[in-house]
Backbone as a printed PyTorch tensor [residue, N CA C, xyz], in Angstrom:
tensor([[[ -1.6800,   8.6200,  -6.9200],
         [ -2.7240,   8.1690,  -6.0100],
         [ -4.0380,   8.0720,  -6.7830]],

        [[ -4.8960,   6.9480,  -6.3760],
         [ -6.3030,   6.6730,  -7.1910],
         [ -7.1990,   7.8710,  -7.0560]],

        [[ -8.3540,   8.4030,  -7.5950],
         [ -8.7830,   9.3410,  -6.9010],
         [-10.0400,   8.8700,  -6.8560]],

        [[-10.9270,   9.4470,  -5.8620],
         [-12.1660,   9.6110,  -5.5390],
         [-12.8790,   9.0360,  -7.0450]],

        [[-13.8820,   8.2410,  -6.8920],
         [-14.5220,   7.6940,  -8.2120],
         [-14.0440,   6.5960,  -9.1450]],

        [[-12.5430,   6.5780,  -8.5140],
         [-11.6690,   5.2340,  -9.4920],
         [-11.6360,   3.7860,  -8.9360]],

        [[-11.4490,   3.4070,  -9.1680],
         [-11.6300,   1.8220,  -9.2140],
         [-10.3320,   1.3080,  -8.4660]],

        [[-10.3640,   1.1330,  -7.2570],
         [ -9.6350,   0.8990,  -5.9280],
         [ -8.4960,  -0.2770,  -6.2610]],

        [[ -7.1790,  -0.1610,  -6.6650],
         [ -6.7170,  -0.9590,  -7.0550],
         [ -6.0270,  -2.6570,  -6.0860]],

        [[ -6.5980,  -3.4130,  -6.7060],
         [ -5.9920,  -4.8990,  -6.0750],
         [ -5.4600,  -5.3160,  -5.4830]],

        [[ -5.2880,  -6.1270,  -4.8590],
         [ -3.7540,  -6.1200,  -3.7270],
         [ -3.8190,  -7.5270,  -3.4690]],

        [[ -2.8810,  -7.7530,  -3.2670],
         [ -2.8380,  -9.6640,  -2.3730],
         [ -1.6480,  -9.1090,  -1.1080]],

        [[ -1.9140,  -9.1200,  -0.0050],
         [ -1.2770,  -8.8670,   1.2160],
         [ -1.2640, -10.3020,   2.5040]],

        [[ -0.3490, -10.4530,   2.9420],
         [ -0.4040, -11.5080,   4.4880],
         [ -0.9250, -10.4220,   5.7300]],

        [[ -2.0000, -11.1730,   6.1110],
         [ -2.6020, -10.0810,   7.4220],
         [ -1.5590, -10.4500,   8.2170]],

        [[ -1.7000,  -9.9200,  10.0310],
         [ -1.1750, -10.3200,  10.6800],
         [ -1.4150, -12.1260,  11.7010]],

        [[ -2.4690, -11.9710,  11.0200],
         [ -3.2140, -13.8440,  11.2920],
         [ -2.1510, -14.9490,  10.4180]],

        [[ -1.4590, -14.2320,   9.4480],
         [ -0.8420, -15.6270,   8.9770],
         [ -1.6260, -15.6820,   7.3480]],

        [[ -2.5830, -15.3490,   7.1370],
         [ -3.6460, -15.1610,   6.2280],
         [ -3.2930, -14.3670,   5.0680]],

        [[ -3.4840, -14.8250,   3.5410],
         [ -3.4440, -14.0540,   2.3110],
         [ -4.8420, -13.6160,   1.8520]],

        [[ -4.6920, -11.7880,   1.8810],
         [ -6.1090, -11.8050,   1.6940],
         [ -5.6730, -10.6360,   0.0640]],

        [[ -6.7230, -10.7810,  -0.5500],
         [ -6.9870,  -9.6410,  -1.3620],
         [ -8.0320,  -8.4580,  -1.5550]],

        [[ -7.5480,  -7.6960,  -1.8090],
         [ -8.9260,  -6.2450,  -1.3940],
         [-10.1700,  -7.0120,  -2.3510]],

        [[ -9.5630,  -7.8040,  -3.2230],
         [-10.9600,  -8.3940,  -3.8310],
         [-12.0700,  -9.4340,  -3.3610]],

        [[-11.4770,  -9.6080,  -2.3020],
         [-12.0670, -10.9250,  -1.3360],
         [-13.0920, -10.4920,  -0.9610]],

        [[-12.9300,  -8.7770,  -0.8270],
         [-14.2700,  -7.9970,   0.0750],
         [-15.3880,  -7.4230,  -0.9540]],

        [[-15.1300,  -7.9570,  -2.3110],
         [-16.0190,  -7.2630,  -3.2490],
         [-17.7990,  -8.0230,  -2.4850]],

        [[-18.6020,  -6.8100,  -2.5280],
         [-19.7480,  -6.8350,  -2.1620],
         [-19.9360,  -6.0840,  -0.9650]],

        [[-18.4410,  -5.7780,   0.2410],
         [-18.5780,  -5.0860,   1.3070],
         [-18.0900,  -3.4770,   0.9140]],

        [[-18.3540,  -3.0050,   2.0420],
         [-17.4440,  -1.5810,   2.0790],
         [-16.3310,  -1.9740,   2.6830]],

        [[-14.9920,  -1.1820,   2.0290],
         [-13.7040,  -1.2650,   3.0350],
         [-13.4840,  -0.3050,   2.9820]],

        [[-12.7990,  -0.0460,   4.3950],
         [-12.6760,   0.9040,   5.2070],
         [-10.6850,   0.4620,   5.0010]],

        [[ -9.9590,   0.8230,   4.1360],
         [ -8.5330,   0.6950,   3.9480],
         [ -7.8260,   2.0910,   4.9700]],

        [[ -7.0440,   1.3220,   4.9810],
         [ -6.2310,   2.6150,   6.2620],
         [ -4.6630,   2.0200,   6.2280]],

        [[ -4.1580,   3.4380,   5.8630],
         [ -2.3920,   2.9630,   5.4970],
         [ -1.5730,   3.6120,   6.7160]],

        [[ -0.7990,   3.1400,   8.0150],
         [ -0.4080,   3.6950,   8.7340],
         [  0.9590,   3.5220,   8.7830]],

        [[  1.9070,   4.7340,   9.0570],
         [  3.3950,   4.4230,   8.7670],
         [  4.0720,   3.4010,   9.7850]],

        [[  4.0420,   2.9000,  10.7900],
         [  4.5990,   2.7010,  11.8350],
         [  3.8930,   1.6620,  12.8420]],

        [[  3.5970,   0.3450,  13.1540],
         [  3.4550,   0.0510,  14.1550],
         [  3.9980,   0.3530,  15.6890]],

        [[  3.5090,   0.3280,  16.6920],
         [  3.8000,   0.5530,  17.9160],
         [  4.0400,   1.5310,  17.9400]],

        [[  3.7280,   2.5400,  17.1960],
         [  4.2840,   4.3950,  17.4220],
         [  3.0770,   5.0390,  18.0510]],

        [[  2.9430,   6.0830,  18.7770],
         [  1.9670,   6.6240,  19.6300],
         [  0.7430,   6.9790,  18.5160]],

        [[  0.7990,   7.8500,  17.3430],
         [  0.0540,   7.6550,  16.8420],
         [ -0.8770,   7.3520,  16.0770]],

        [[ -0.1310,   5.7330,  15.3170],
         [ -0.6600,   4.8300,  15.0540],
         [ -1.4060,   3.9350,  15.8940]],

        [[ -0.6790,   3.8600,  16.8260],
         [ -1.8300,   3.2480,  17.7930],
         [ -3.0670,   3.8350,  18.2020]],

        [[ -3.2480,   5.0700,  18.4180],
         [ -4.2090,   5.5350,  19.0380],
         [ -5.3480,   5.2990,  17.5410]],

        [[ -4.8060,   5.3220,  16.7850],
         [ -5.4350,   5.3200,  15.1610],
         [ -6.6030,   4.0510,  15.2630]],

        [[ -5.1530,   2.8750,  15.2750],
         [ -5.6420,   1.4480,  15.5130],
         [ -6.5740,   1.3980,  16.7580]],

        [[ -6.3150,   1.7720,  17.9470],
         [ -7.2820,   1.6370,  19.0170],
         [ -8.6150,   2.0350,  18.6120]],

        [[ -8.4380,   3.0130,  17.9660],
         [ -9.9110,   4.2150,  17.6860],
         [-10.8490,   3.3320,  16.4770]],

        [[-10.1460,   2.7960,  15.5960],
         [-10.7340,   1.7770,  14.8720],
         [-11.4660,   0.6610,  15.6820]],

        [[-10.6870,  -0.0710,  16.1060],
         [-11.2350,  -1.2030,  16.9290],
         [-12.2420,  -0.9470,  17.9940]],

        [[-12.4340,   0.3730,  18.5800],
         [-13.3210,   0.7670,  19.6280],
         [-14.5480,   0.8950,  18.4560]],

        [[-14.7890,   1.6340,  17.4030],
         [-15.6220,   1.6120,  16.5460],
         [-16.2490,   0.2160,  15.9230]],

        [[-15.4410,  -0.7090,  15.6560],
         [-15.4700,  -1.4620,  14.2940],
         [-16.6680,  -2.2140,  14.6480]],

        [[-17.7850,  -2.2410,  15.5500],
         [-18.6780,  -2.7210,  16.0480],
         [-19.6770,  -2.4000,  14.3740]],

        [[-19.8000,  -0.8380,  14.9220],
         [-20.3610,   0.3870,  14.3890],
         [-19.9380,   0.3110,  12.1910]],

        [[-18.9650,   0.1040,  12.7670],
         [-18.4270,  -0.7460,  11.0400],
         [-19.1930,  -1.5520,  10.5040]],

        [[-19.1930,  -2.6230,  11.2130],
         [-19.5410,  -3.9990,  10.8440],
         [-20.8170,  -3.7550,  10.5770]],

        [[-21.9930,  -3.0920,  11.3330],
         [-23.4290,  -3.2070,  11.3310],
         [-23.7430,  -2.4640,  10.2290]],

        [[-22.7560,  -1.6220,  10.0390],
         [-23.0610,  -1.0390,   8.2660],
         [-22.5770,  -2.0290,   6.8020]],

        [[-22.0050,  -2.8830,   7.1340],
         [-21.3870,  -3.8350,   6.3980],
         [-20.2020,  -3.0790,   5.7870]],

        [[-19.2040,  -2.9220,   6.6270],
         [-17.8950,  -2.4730,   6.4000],
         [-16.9440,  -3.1620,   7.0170]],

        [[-16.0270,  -3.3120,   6.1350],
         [-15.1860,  -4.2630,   6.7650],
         [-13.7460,  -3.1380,   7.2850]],

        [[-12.9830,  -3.6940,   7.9700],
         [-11.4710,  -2.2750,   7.8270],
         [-10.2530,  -2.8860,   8.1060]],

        [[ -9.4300,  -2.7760,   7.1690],
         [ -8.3060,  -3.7700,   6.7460],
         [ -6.7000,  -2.3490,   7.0910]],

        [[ -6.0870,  -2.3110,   8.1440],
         [ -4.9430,  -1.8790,   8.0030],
         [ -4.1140,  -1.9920,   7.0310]],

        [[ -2.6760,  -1.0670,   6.3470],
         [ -2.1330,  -1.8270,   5.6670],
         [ -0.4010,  -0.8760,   6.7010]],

        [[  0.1690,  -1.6590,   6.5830],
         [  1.7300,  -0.9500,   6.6040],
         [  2.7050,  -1.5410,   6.2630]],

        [[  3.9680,  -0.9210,   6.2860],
         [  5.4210,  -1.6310,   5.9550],
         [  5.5980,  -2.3800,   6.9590]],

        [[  5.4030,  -2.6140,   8.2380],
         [  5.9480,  -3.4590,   9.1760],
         [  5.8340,  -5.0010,   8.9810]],

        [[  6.5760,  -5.8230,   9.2440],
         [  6.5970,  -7.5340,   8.8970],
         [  5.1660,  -7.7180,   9.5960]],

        [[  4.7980,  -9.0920,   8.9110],
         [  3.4450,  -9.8790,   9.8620],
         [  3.9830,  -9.6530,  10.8970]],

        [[  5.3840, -10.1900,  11.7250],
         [  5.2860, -10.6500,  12.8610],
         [  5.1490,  -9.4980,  14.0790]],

        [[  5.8200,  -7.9060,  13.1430],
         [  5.0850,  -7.0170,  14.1600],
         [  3.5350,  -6.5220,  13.9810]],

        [[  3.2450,  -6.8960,  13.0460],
         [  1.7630,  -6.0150,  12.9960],
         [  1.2690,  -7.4350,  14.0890]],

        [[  1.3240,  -8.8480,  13.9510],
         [  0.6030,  -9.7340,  14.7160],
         [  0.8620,  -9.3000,  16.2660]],

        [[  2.3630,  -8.7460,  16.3390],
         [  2.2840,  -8.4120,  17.6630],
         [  1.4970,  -7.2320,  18.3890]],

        [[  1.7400,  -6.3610,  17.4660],
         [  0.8010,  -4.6380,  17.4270],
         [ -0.4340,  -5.5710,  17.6030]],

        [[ -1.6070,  -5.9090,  16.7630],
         [ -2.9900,  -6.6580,  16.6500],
         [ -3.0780,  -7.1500,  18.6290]],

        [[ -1.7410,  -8.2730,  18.8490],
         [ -2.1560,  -8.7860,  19.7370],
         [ -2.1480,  -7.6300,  21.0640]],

        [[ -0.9270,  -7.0170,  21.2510],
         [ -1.0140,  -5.9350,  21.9920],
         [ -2.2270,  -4.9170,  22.2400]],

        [[ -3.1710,  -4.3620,  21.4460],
         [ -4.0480,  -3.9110,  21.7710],
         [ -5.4120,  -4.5280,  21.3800]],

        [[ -5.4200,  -6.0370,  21.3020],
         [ -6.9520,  -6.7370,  20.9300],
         [ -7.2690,  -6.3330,  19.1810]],

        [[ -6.6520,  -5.8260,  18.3320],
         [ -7.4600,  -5.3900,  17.4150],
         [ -8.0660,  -6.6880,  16.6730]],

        [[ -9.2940,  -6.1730,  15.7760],
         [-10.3490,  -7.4400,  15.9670],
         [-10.2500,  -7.3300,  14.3800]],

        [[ -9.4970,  -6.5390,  13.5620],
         [ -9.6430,  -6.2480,  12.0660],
         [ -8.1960,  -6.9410,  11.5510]],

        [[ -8.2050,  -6.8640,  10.2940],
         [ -6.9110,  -7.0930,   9.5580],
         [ -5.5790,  -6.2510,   9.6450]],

        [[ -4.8320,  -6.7520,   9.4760],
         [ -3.2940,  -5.6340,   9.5470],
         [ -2.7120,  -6.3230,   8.9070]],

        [[ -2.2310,  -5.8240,   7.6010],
         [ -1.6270,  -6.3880,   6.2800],
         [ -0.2230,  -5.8830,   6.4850]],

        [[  0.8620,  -6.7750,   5.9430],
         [  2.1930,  -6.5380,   5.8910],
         [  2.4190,  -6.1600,   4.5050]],

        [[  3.0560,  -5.1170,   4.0110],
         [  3.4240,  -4.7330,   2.9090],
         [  4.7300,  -4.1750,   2.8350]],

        [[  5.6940,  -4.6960,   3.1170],
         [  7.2180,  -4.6330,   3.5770],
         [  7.5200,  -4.2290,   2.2600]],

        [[  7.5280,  -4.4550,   1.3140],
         [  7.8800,  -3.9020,   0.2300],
         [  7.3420,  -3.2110,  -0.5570]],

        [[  6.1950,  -2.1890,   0.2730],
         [  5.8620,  -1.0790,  -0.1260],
         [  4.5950,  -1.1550,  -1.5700]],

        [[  4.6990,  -2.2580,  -2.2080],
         [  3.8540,  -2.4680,  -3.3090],
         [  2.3470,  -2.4460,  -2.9270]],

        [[  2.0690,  -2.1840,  -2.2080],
         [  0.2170,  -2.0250,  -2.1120],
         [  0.5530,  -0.0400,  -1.7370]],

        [[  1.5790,  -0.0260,  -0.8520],
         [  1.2450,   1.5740,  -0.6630],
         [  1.7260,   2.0000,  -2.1490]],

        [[  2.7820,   1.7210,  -3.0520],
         [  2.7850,   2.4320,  -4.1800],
         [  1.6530,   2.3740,  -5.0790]],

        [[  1.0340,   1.2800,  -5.1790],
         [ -0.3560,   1.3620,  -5.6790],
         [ -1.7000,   2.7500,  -5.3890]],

        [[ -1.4680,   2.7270,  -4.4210],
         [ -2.1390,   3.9810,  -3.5840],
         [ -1.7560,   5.5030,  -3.5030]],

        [[ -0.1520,   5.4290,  -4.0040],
         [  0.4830,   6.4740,  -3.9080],
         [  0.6640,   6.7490,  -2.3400]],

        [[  0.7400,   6.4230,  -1.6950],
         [  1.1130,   6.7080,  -0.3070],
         [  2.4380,   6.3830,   0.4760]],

        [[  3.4240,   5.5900,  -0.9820],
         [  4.6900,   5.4680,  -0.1360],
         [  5.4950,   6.7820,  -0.5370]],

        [[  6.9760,   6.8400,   0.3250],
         [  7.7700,   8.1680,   0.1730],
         [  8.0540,   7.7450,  -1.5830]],

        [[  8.4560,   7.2690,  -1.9830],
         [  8.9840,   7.5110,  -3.6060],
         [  9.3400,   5.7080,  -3.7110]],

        [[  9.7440,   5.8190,  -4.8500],
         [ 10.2710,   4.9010,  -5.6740],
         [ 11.5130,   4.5350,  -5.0770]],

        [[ 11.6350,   2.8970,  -4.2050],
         [ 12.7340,   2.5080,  -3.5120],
         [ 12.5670,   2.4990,  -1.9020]],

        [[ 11.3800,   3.1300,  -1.6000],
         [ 10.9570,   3.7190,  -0.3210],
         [  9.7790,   2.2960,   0.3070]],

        [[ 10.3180,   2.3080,   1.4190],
         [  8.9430,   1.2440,   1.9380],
         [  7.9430,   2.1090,   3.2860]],

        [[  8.3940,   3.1930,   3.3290],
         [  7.7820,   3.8140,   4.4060],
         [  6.3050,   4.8060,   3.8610]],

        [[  5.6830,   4.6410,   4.5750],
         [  4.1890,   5.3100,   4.1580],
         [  4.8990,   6.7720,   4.4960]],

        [[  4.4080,   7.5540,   3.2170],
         [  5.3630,   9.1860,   3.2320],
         [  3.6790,   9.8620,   4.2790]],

        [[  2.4780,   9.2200,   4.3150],
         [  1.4490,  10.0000,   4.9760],
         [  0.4170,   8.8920,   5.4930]],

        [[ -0.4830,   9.1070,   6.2700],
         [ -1.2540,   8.5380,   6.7730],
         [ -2.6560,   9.3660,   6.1650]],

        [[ -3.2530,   8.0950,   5.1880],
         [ -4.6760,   8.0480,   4.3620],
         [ -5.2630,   7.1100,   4.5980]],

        [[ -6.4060,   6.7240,   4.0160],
         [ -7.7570,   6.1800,   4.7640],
         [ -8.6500,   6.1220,   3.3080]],

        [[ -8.7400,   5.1270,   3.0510],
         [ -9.8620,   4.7930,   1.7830],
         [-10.7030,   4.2140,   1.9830]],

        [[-12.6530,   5.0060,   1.3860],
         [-13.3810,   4.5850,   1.8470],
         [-13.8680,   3.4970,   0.4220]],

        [[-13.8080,   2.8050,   0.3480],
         [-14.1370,   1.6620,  -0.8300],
         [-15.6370,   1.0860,  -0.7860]],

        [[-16.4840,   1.2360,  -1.9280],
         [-17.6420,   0.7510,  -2.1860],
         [-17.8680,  -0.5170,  -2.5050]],

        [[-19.4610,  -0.9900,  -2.6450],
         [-19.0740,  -2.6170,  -2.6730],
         [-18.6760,  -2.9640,  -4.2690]],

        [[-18.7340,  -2.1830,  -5.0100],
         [-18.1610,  -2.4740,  -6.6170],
         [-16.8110,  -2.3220,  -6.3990]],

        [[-16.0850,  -1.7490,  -5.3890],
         [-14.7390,  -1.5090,  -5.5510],
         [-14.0360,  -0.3400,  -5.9480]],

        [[-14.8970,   0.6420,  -5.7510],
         [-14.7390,   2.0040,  -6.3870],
         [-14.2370,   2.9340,  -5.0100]],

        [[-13.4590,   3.7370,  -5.2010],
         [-13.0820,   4.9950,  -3.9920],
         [-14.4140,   5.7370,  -3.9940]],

        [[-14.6960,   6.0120,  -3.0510],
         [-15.5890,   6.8400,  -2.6460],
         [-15.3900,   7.9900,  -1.3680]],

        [[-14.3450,   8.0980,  -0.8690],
         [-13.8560,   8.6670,  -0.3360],
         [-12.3470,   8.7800,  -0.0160]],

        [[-11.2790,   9.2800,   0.6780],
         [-10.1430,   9.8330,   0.8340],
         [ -9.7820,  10.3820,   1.9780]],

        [[ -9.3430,  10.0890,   2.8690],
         [ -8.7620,  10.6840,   4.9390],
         [ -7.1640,  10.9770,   4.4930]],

        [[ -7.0020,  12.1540,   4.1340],
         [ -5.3600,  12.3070,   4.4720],
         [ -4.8880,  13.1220,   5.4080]],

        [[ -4.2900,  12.4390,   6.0590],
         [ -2.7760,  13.1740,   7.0310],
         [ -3.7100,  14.1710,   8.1130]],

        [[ -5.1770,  13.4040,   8.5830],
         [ -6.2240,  13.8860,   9.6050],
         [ -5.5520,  14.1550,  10.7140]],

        [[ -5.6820,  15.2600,  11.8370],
         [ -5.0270,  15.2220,  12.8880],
         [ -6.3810,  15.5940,  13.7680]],

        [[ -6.1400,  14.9920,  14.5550],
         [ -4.6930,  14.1700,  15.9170],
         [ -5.3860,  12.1900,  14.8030]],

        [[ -4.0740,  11.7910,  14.8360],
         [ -4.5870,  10.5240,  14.1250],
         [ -5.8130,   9.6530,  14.0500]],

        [[ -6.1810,   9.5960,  15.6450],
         [ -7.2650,   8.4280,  15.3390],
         [ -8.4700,   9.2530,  14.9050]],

        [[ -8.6130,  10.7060,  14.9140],
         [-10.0850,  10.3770,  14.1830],
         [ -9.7870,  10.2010,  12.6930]],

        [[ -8.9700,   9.5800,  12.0990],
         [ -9.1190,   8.8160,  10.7730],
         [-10.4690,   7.9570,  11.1680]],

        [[-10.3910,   7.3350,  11.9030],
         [-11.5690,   6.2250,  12.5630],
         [-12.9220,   7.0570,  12.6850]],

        [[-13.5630,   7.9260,  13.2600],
         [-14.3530,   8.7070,  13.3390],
         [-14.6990,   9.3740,  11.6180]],

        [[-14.0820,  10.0030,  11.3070],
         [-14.0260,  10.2400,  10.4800],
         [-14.9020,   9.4600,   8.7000]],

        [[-13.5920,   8.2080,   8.8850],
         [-14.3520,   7.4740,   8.0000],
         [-15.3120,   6.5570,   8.4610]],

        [[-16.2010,   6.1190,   9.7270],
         [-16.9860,   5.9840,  10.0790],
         [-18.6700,   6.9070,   9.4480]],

        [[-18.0850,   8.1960,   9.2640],
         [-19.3050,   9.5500,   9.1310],
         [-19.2560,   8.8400,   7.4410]],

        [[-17.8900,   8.5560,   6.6290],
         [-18.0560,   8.4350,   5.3430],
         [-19.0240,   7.0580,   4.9790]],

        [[-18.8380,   6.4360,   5.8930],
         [-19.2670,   5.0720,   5.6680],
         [-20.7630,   5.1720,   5.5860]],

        [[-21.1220,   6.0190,   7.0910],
         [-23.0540,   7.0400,   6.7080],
         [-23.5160,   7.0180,   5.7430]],

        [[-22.4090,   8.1440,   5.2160],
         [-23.1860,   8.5300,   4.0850],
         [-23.2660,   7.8040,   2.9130]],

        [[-22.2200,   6.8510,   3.0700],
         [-22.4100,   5.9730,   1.7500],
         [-24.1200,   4.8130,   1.7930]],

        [[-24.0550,   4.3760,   3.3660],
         [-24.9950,   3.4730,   3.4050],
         [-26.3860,   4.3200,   3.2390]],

        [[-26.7500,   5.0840,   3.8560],
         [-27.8070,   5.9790,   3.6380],
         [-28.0250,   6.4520,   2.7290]],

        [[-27.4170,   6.4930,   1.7660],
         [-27.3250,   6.8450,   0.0090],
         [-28.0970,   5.5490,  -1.0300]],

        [[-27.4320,   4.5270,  -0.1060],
         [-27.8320,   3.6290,  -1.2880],
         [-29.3720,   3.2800,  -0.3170]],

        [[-28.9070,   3.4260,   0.6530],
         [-30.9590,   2.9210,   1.0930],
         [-31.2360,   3.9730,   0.5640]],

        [[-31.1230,   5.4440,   0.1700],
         [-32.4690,   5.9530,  -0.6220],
         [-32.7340,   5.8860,  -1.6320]],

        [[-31.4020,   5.2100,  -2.2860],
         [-31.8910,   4.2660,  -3.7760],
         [-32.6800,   3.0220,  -3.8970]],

        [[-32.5190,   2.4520,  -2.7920],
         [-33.2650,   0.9160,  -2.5850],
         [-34.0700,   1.6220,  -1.2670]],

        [[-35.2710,   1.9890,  -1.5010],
         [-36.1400,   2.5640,  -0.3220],
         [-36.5490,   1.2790,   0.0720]],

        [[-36.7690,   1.0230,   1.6910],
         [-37.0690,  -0.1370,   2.2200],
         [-36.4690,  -0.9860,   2.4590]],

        [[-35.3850,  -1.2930,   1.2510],
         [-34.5190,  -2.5230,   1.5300],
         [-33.6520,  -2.3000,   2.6370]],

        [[-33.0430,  -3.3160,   3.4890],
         [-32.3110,  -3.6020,   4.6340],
         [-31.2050,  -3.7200,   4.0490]],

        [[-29.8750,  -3.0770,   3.7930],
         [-28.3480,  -3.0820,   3.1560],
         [-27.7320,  -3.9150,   4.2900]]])
């Protein structure tokens, strides 16, 4: 797994829109990455809900928040459509963005072995880490507080400026 301070590794994923995106697409934003094992499971959803009730609160910090899991597009598009979510949900059926991350069960495995949460800077760097938080959705809460402190950090490096 990358750690805190490393350089957030790459990805090319299909959201659930149909869409090829890469974590590099967002260089200049914060991402808010979130690896969940399971669509339609009780508490992944509440995860996903808790995101999307926030992502207002995201956005006005300039954070973007990109799901990732093993499930096909066509269930994460259905998960997305089922509860309104207004963010990305990446299909990674073959596990290659969670092994990047270290978050799948092992080698051969497509299932997320834990539920983590990466807070990504606009260079692309980890700056934070949410593992295996309980009760699930405050992953959302949670890296919301990280996202604070990141933006309030750099305004007291750029005093005045509007981030």
């Amino acid at each position: 797994m990358p750690g805190v301070g490393e350089q957030a590794p790459d990805f090319e994923g299909i959201a659930h829109t149909g869409e090829k995106i890469r974590l590099s697409d967002f260089r200049g934003r914060i991402v808010v990455l979130y690896f969940y094992p399971r669509a339609m499971t009780p508490g992944c959803t509440r995860e996903g809900v808790r995101f999307n009730e926030l992502l207002d609160e995201f956005e006005k910090l300039g954070a973007v928040v990109i799901g990732v899991s093993t499930d096909s597009v066509e269930k994460n598009r259905k998960f997305a459509e089922k509860h309104g979510f207004r963010f990305k949900l990446v299909s990674d059926e073959k596990g290659e963005i969670g092994m990047k991350y270290g978050v799948v069960r092992g080698e051969g495995s497509n299932l997320a072995a834990e539920r983590v949460t990466f807070i990504i800077d606009r260079e692309g760097n980890i700056r934070a880490i949410l593992r295996n938080i309980r009760p699930a959705e405050k992953h959302a809460d949670l890296a919301l507080e990280e996202v604070k402190k990141l933006v309030l950090g750099k305004k007291a490096e750029r005093a005045g400026e509007v981030i």
